[in-house]
BAKE-987293 format. One line per field, with one value per atom (N, C-alpha, C): residue number from 1; atom name; x, y, z; residue in three letters. Coordinates in pm, 1 decimal, m for minus. Example, Ala and Ser with C-alpha at 12.3 -4.5 7.8 and 13.67 -1.06 7.14 Angstrom:
i <- (1,1,1,2,2,2) $
at <- (N,CA,C,N,CA,C) $
c1 <- (1319.0,1230.0,1320.0,1285.0,1367.0,1290.0) $
c2 <- (m569.0,m450.0,m330.0,m225.0,m106.0,3.0) $
c3 <- (780.0,780.0,780.0,708.0,714.0,787.0) $
aa <- (ala,ala,ala,ser,ser,ser) $
END
This chain:
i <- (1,1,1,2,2,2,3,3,3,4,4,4,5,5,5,6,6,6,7,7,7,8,8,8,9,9,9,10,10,10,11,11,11,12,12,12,13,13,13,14,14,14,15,15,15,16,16,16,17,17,17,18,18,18,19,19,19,20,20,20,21,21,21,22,22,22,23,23,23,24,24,24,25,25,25,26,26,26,27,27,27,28,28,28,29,29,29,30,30,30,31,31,31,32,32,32,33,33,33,34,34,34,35,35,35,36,36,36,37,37,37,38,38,38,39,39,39,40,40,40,41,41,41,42,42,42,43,43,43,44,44,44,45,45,45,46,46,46,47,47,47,48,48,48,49,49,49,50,50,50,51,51,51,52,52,52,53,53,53,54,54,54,55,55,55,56,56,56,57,57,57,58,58,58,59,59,59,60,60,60,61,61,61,62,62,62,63,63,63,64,64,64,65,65,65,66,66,66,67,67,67,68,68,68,69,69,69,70,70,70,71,71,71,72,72,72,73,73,73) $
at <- (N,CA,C,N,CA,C,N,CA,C,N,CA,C,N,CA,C,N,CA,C,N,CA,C,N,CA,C,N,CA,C,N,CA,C,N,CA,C,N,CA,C,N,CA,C,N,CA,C,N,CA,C,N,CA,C,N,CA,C,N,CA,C,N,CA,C,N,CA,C,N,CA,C,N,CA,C,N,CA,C,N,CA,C,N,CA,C,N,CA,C,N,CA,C,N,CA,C,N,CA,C,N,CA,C,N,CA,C,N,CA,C,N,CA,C,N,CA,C,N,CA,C,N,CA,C,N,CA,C,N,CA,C,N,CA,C,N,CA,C,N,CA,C,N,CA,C,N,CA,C,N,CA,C,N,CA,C,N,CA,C,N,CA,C,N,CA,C,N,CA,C,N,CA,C,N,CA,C,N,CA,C,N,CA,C,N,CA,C,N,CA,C,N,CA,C,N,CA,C,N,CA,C,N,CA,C,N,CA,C,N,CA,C,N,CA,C,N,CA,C,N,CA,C,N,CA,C,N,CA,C,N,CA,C,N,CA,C,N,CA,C,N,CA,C,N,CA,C,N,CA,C,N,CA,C) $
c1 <- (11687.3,11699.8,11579.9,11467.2,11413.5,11442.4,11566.2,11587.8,11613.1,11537.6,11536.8,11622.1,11744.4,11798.4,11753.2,11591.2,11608.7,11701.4,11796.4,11915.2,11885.9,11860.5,11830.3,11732.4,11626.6,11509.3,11542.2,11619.4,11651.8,11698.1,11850.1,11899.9,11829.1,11694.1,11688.0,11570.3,11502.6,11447.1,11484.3,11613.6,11738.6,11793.7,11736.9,11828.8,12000.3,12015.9,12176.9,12235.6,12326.2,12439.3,12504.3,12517.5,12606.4,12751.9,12777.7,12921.1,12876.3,12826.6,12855.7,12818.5,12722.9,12663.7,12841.8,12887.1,13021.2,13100.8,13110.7,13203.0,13202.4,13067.4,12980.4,13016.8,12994.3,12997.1,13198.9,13262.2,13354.8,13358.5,13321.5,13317.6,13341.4,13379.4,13409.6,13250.3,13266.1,13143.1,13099.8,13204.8,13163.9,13092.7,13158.3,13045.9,12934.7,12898.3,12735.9,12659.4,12783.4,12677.8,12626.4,12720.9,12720.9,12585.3,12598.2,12445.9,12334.8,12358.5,12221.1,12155.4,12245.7,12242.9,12193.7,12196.7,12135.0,12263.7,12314.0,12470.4,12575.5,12525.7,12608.7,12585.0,12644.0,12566.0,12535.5,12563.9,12560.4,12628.3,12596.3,12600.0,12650.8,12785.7,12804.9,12736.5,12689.5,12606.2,12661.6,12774.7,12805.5,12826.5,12885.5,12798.5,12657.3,12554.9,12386.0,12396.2,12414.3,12394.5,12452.9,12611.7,12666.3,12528.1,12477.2,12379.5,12194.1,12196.3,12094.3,12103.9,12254.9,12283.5,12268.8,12350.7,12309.2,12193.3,12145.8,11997.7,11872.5,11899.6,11802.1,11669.5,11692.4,11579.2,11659.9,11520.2,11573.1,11611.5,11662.2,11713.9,11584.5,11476.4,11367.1,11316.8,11435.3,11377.8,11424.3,11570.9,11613.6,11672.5,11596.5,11567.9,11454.0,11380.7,11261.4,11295.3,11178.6,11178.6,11101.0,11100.7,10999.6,11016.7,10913.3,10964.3,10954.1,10860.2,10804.9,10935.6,11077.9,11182.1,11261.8,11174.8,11230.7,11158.5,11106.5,11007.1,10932.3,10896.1,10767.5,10667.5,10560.2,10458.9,10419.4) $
c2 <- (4703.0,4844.7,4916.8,4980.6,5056.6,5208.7,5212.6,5289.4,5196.1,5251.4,5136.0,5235.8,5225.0,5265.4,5243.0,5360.4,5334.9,5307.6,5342.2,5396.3,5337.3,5183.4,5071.4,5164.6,5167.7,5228.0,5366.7,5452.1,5586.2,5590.0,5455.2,5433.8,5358.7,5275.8,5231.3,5352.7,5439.3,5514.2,5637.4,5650.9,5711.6,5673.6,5539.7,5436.4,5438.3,5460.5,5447.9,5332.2,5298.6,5207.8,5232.3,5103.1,5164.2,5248.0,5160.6,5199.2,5381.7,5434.0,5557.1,5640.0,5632.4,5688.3,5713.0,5615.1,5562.9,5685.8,5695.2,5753.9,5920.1,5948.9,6076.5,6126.4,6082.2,6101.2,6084.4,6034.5,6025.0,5913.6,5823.2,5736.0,5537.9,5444.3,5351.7,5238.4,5210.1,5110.6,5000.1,4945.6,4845.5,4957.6,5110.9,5149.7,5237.7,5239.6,5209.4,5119.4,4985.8,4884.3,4814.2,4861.9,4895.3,4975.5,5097.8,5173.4,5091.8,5054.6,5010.0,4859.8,4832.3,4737.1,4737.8,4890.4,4921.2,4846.6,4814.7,4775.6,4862.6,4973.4,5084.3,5159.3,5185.0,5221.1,5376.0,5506.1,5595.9,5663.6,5762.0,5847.2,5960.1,6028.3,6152.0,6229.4,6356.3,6465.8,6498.2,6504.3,6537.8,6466.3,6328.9,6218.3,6213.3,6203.8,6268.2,6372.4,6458.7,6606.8,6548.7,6454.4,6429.3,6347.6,6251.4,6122.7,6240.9,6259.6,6366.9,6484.6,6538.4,6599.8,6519.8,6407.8,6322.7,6243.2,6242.7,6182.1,6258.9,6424.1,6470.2,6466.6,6419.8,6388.4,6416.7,6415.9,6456.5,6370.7,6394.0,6303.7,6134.0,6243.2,6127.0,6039.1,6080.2,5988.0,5832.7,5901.7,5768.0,5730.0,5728.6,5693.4,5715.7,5581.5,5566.8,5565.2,5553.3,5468.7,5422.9,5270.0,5171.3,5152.5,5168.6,5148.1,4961.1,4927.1,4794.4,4695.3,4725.8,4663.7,4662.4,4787.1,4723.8,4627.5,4549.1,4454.5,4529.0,4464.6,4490.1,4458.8,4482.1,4431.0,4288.1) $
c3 <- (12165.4,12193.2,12132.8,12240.1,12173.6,12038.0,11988.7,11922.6,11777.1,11637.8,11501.3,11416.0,11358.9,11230.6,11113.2,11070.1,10965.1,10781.0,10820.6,10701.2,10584.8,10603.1,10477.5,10397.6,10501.4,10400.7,10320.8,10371.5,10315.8,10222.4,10198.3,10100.4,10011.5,9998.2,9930.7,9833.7,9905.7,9877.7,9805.5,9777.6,9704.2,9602.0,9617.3,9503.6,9512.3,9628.9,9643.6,9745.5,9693.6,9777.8,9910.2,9995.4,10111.7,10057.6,9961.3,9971.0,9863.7,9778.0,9745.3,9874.6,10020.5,10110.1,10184.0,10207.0,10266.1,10234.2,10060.5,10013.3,10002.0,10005.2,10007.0,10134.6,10237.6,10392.5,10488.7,10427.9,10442.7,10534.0,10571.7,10657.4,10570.4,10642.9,10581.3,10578.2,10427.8,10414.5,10562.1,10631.5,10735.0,10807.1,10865.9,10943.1,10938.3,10783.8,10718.2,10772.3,10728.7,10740.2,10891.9,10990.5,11097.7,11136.8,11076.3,11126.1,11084.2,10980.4,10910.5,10991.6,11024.2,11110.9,11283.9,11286.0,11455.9,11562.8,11512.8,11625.1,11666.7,11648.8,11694.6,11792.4,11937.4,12073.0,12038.5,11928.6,11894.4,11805.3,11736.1,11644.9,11621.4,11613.5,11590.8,11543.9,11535.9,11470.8,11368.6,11338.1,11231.3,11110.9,11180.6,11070.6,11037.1,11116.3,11114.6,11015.4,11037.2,10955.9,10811.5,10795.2,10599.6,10618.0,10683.8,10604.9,10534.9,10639.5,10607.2,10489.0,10472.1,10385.5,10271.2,10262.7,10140.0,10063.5,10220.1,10163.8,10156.1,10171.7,10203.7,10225.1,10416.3,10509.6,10631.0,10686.4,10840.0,10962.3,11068.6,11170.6,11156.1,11206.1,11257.3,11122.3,11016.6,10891.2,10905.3,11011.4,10997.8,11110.9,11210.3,11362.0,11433.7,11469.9,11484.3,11633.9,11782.5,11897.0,11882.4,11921.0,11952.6,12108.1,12175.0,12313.4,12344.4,12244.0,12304.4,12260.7,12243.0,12198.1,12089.5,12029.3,11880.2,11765.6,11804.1,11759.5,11633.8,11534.7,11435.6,11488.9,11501.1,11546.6,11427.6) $
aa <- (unk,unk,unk,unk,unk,unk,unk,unk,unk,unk,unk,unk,unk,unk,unk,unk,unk,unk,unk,unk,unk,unk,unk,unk,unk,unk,unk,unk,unk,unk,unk,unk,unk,unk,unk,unk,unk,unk,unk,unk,unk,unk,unk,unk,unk,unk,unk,unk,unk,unk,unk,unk,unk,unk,unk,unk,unk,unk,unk,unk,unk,unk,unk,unk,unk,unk,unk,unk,unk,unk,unk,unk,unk,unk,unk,unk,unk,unk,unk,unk,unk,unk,unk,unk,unk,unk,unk,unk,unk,unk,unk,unk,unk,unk,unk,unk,unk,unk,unk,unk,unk,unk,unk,unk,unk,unk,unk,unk,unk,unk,unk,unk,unk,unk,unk,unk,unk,unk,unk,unk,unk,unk,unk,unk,unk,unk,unk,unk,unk,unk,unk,unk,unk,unk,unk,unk,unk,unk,unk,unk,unk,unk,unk,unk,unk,unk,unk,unk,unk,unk,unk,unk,unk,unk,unk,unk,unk,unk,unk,unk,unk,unk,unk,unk,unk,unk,unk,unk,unk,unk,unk,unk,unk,unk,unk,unk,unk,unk,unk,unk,unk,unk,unk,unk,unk,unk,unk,unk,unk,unk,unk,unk,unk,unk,unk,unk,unk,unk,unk,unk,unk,unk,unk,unk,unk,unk,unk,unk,unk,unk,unk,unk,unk,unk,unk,unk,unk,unk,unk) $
END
């Protein structure tokens, strides 16, 4: 899928855990780890808006497009 979840990187750039992001956001650790994982066909906004609230950054901090697949170069 050309669309990449950054989340890993946000959280690690926070120094925080899936599970306090989980707990902050009201949502359950599997579907953190779910996002973080890019296996999720989409995203509520208002989940967007707690992750962003918590991590303060913005949408495109932590959703990239790659058109060429996804791939790293």
């Amino acid at each position: 899928m050309p669309i990449v979840v950054n989340l890993d990187v946000m959280l690690a750039r926070r120094k925080m855990r899936s599970r306090e992001l989980a707990e902050r956001i009201g949502i359950t650790e599997p579907n953190v780890s779910l996002l973080k994982s890019g296996k999720v066909k989409g995203i509520r906004f208002d989940t967007l808006d707690a992750i962003c609230r918590v991590l303060d950054c913005q949408p495109g901090d932590l959703l990239e497009h790659r058109p060429d697949g996804g791939e790293t170069p």
